[in-house]
N, C-alpha and C positions, 0 to 999 in steps of 0.2 A: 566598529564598536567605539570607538574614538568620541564619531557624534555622539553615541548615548550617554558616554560617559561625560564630556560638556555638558550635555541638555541637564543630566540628573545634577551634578553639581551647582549650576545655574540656579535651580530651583529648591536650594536648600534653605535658603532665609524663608519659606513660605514652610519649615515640616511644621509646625503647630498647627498646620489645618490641615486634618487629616486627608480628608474628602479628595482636593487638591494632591495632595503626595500620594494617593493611588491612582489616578488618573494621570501624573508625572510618571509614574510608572510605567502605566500601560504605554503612553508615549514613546516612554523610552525603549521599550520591549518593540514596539513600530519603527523606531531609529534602526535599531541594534540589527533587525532582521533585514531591514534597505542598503544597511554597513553592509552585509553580509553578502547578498546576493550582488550587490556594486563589485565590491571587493573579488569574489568568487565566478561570477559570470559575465561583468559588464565589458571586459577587456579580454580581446582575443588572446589568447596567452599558447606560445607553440607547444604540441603533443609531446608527449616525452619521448626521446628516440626508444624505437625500438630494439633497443640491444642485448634483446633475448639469448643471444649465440650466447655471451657471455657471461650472464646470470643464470644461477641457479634457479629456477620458475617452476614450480610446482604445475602439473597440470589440470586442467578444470572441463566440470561436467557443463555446459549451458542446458537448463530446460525453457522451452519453451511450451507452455499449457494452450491449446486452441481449441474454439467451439465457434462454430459458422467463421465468416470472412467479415474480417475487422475493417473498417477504415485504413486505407492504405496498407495490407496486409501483405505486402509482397515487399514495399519497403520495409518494412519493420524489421523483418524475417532478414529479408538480405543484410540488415545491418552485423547480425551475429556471424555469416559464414565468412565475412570482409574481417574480420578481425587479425589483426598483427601479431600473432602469438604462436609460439611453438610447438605447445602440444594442449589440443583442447577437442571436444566433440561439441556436438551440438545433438539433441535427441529432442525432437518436435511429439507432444501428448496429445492424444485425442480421443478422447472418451469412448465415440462412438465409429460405427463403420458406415458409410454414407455420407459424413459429415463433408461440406462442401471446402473445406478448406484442405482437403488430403492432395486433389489432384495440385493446387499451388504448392504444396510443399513437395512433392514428388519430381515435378518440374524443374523445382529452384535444385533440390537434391542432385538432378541432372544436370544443370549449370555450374556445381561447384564438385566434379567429382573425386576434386584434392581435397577434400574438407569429411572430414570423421564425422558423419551424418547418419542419424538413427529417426522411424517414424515407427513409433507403437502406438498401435489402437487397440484401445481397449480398457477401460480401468476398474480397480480395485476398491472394493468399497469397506472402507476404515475406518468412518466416521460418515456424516452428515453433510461436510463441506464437500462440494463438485470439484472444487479444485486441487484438493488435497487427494480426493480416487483419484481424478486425473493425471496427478501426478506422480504419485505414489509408484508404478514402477518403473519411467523413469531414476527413479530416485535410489531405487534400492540396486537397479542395475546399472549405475553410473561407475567406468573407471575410476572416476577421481573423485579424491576427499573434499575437494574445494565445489561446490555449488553456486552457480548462479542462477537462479529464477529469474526471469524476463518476462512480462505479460506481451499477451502477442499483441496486445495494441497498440504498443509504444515501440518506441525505436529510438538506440542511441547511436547516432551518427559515425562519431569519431570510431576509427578502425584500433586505434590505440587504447581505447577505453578499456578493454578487458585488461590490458599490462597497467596502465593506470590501478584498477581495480584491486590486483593482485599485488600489487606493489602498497597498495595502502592496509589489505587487509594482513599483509607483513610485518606493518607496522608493531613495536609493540603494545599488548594487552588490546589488540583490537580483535574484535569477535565476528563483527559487521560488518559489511560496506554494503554502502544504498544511494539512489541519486535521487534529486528533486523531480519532481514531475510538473509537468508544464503542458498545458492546455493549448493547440497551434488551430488552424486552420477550419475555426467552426462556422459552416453557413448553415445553420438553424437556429430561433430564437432561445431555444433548449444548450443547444453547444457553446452558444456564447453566454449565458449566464455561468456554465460549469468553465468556460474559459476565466471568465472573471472572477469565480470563488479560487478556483488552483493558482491562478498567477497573482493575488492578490492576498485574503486572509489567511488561506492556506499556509502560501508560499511563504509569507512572513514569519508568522506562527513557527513552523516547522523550522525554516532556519534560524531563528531565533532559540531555540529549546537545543538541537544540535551543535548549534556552538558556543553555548555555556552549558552544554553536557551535565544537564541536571537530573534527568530522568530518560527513559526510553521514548526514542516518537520514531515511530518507524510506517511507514506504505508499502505494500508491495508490489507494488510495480516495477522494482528491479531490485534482489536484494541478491547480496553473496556471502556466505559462510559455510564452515567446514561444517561437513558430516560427522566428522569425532565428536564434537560440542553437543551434537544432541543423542548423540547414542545413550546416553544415560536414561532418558526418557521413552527409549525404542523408536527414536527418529522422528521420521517428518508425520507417523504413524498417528503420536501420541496428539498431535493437533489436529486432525481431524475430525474433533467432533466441536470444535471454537469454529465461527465463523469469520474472525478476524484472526484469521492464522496470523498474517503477518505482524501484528501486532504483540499476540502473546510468544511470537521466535526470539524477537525484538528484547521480550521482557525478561523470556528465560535466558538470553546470551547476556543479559547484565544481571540478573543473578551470580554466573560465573563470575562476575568480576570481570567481564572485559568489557569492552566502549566498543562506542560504532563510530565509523566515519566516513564521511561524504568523500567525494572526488568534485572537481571541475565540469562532469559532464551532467549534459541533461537528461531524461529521459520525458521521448519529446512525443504525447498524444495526439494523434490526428484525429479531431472530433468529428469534421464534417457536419451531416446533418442528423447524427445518431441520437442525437435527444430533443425532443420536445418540453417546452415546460416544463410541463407540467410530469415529464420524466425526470427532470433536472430538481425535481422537488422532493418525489420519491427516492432518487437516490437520495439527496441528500439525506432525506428523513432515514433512512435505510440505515447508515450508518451510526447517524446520530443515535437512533435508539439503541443500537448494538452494542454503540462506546458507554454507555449508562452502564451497561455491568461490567464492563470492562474497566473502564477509567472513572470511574463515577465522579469524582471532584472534580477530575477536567472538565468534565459535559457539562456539569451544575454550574460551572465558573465560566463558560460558554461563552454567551450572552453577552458578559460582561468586556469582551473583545471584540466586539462590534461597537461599529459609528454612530447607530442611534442611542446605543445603551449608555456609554459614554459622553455623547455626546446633553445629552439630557440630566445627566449627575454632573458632569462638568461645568454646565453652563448652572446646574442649582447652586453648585459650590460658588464659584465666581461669584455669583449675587450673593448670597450671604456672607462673604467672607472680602470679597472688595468691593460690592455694591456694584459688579460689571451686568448692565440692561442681559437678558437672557435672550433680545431680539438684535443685540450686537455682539453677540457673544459667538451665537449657534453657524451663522455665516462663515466666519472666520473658523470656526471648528472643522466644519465639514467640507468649506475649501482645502484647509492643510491637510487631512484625512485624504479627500481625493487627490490632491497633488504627492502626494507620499505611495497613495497604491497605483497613481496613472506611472511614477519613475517605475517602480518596482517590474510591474508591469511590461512596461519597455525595455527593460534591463533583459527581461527573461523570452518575451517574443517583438522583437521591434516593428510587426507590422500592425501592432496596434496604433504607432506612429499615420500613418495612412489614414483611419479611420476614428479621429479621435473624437466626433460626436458621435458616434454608435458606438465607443468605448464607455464614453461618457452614459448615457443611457442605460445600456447592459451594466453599469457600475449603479446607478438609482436604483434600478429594479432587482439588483440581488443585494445591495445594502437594506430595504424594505421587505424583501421575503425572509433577512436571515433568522431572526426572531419568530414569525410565526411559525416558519418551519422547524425552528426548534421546541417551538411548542409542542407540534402538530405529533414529531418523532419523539417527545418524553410523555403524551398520551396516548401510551398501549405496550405490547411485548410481542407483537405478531409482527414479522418481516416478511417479506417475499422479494425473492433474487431467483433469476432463471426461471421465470413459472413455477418456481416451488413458494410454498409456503412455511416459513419457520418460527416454533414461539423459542424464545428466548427466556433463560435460568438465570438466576441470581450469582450461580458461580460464573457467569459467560459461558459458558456452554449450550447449546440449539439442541431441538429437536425437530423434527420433520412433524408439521403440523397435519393432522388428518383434518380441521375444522378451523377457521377461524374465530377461538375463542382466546379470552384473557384468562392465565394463568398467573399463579404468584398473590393472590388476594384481591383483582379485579384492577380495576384504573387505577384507582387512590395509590395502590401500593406500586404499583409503574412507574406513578409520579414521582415517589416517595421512597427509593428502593434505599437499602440500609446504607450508608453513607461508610462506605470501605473504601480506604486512599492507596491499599495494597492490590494490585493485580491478582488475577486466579492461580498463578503460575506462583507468586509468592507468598498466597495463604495454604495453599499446600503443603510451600515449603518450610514454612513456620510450624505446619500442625505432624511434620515429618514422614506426609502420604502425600506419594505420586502414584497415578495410574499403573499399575504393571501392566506393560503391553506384552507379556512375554508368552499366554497361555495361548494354544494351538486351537483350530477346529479345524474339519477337512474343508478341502481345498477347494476354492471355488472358483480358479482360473486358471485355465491352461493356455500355455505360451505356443502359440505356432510359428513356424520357420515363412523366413520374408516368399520360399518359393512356395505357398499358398497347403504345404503338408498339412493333413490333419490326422497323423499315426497318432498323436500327442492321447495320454490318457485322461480321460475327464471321466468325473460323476455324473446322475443326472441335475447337477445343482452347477456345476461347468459349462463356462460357456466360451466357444474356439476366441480369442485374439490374436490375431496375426501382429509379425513385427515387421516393419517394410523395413528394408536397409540390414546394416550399413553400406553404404558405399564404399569403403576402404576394401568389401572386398572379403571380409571376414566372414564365417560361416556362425550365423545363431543357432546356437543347440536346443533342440525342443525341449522345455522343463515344466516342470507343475509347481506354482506360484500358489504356498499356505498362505491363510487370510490371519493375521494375529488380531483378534477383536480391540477395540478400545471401549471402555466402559465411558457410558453417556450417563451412569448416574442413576437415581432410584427413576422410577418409569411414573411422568405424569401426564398421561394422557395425550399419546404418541401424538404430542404436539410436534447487510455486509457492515465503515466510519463513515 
């Protein structure tokens, strides 16, 4: 923060031009975020002893959500049963039965049979979001109040991370804890464009807003808080019908009045060769359109944090305001730009050090998509994630699309969506209505015993989910799991950041 705070003082004799002092801004907003990850990541710094015996340590649920075999999927997974902590489980989700990621987890379960390990297939459907059934009864039948969510595609190395974790989210008025995410190991033209937007704009962005704690910016790729925090709202229940769950948990735990906060460690995605472009455009676009209802002023202010946006208002301002050529200007822009996201960048995976003309490249080619792509994702309200298709509501909330059409008033008004700077989770709370997740219907799943029982009672609307494990050895009691509805809102036409 140091540099930023240099840079902006520096450039105080120029505030009369305005033009100029937003763009000193944004700069400095690119400093403060290099401070950040420098300061935070760039220096090996030792784990914190583990001296669990002698603290008081709450214990904690890990979920892990899985659908097919990720990228490196067997590291990821091992990184949670390696952990240094006293008393935690680990309960691996999975929607369906067949899914080819069961036998790996059954396996690893066998490799660690000191380790409190639970495999439930089968999920609950609460909302709209896949991830949220998927997890959902993980969730409910977790020992511990402390939650961590882990996507199975990412892995945090360090075996002390969890005592890290718990030890931060101790801290006080803290709600949260969440890690960076960091794009490693892509050999496709697809994974290394998505290596270079996360280690890069992302990365910036993100640590930057985290550590002058101005607002919520949360991913969920690794996130941890208490179960008590959301019970108000009927749990992890009541965001199941948002497609950026992680986003609006993020929003409602600062509501409460508490902060988030990072740790030391990364949460480190093995891309591989999982995306294509032309994949790597759709995600993005995927997201982009999503955060419009969710964050609307963020999205619309977009733009304006990228290199060519900037850099083209910057170099205007220069000439009218020092008469600096716009052909000596733009050079020097976009070299310091790229030198500012190649450090960054290296800070957070150093073997882009190795490769730094295909760093270079993959860094032109998603500086030039990031604009149209943000075009491309603020015309329309139709997502599709998982082979599903979803139109998108003004409060952020999804619906399962039966068609591909635009709702909400057509393109114009997709473009143009009402300019709210408050989240969904906070115009609710303004207008003194949240969802009651509390009314019953009968029960649409029933729990079966890991030894394959099916005495368990079910409807014809029932359908058997077995619970593999636990390995500790403990006997699961057969139960019948009610479904508590969440309201998705008036019905228009049963239509991810």
């Amino acid at each position: 923060m140091a540099a930023s705070v240099i840079f902006t003082e520096g450039v105080q004799p120029l505030r009369k031009y305005s033009d100029q002092n937003r763009n000193s801004a944004r700069l400095s907003l690119n400093l403060s975020g290099i401070d950040s990850s420098r300061s935070r990541y760039g220096s090996k710094k030792s784990p914190p002893k583990a001296s669990a015996q002698s603290e008081q340590l709450p214990g904690v649920t890990i979920l892990r959500p899985l659908k097919g075999v990720e990228v490196d999927l067997v590291k990821n997974l091992t990184c949670s049963l390696r952990q240094e902590y006293p008393l935690f489980e680990v309960i691996f989700c999975v929607a369906q039965e067949g899914d080819p990621s069961i036998p790996i987890v059954q396996d690893l379960m066998k490799q660690f049979p000191d380790v409190d390990t639970k495999l439930l297939i089968g999920e609950t459907e609460v909302g709209v979001n896949p991830k949220i059934n998927n997890l959902i009864r993980g969730y409910e039948t977790a020992k511990h109040d402390i939650i961590w969510i882990l996507d199975s595609n990412v892995s945090i190395p360090s075996p002390t991370a969890l005592l890290s974790s718990v030890r931060a989210l101790l801290s006080p008025r803290i709600g949260l804890v969440h890690h960076l995410p960091v794009g490693i190991v892509p050999t496709s033209n697809g994974s290394l464009l998505e290596r270079t937007f996360l280690n890069t704009a992302h990365a910036k962005m993100y640590l930057t807003i985290n550590k002058i704690a101005i607002a919520s910016c949360i991913i969920g790729k690794s996130n941890m808080f208490r179960r008590s925090d959301l019970k108000a709202v009927g749990g992890l229940r009541h965001f199941g019908k948002y497609m950026c769950e992680d986003n609006i948990i993020g929003e409602y735990i600062w509501g409460l009045g508490l902060r988030h906060k990072m740790t030391g460690d990364l949460a480190l995605q093995s891309l591989g060769d999982s995306l294509t472009v032309w994949d790597y455009i759709k995600r993005r676009a995927r997201w982009i359109r999503i955060r419009k209802y969710t964050v609307t002023a963020a999205t619309l202010a977009e733009p304006f944090s990228e290199s060519l946006v900037c850099g083209f208002w910057a170099a205007w301002a220069f000439y009218r305001t020092l008469g600096v050529p716009v052909w000596k200007f733009l050079p020097v822009h976009f070299g310091v730009w790229f030198a500012f996201d190649y450090f960054i960048s290296s800070t957070l995976d150093p073997s882009v050090l190795k490769q730094p003309v295909r760093y270079f490249l993959s860094w032109v080619v998603r500086e030039c998509l990031a604009l149209p792509v943000w075009g491309l994702a603020m015309w329309g309200t139709v997502v599709e994630w998982r082979g599903r298709d979803f139109n998108l509501r003004r409060d952020g909330t999804v619906d399962l699309a039966t068609n591909k059409v635009q709702h909400h008033g057509g393109r114009w008004a997709s473009l143009l969506p009402f300019v709210r700077t408050r989240s969904p989770v906070r115009r609710k709370e303004s207008s003194g209505k949240l969802d009651d997740p509390a009314s019953e219907v009968e029960p649409l799943i029933s729990v079966g015993t890991n030894n394959g029982s099916e005495n368990a009672p079910h409807n014809r609307r029932s359908r058997p989910s077995p619970v593999v494990g636990p390995t500790n050895g403990e006997n699961v009691s057969t139960k019948e799991e009610s479904v508590s509805p969440v309201s998705l809102g008036p019905s228009v036409a049963m239509h991810k950041i």
